[in-house]
C-alpha positions as CSV (number, residue, x, y, z in Angstrom):
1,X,121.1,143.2,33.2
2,X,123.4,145.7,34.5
3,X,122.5,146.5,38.5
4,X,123.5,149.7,39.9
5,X,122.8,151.0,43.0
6,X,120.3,152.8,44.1
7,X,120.4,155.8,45.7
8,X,117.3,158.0,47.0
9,X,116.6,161.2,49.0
10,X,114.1,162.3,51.5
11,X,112.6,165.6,51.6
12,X,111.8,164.4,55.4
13,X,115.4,164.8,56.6
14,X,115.7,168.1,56.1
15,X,113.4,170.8,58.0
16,X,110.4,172.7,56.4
17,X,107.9,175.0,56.6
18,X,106.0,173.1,55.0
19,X,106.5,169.4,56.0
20,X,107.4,167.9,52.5
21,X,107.6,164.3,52.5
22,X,108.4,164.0,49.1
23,X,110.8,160.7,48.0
24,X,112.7,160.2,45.5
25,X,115.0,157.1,43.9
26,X,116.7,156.2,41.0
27,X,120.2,156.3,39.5
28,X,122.4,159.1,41.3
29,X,121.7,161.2,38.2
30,X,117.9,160.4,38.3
31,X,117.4,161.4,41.8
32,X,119.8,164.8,41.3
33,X,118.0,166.2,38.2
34,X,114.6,165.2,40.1
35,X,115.6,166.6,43.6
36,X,117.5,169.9,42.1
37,X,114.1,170.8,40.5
38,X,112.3,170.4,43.3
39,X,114.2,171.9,45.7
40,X,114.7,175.0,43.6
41,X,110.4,174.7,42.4
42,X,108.6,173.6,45.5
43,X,111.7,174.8,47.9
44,X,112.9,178.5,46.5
45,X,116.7,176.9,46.8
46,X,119.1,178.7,44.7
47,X,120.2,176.3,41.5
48,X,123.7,176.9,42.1
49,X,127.0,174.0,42.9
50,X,126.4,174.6,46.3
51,X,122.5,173.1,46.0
52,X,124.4,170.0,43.7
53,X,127.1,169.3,46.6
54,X,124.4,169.1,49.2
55,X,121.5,167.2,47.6
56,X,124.9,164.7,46.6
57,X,125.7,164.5,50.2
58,X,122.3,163.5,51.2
59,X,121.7,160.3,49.3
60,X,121.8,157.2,50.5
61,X,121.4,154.2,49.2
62,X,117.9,152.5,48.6
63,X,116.9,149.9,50.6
């Protein structure tokens, strides 16, 4: 069994409007394609590189 990391990200640490809590974890590529689509859906974020670099800089490890 191979065991990577986990990484997650926390709609909580960043401000909003509307006080998402949303979490989410996975594999850095689970939580980036989750957390682009949300941020862009549920946020209005722009999908661009600059959305990828930040939602990259925000995760953290799980646990």
């Amino acid at each position: 069994m191979v065991s990577a990391t986990r990484k997650m990200i926390d709609c909580r640490w960043f401000p909003s409007e509307t006080q998402c809590s949303l979490t989410i974890a996975g594999t850095e590529e689970e939580v980036l394609t989750v957390a682009r689509q949300h941020a862009v859906a549920s946020h209005g974020h722009k999908d661009d590189q600059a959305l990828v670099e930040a939602l990259r800089g925000a995760m953290r490890d799980e646990g």
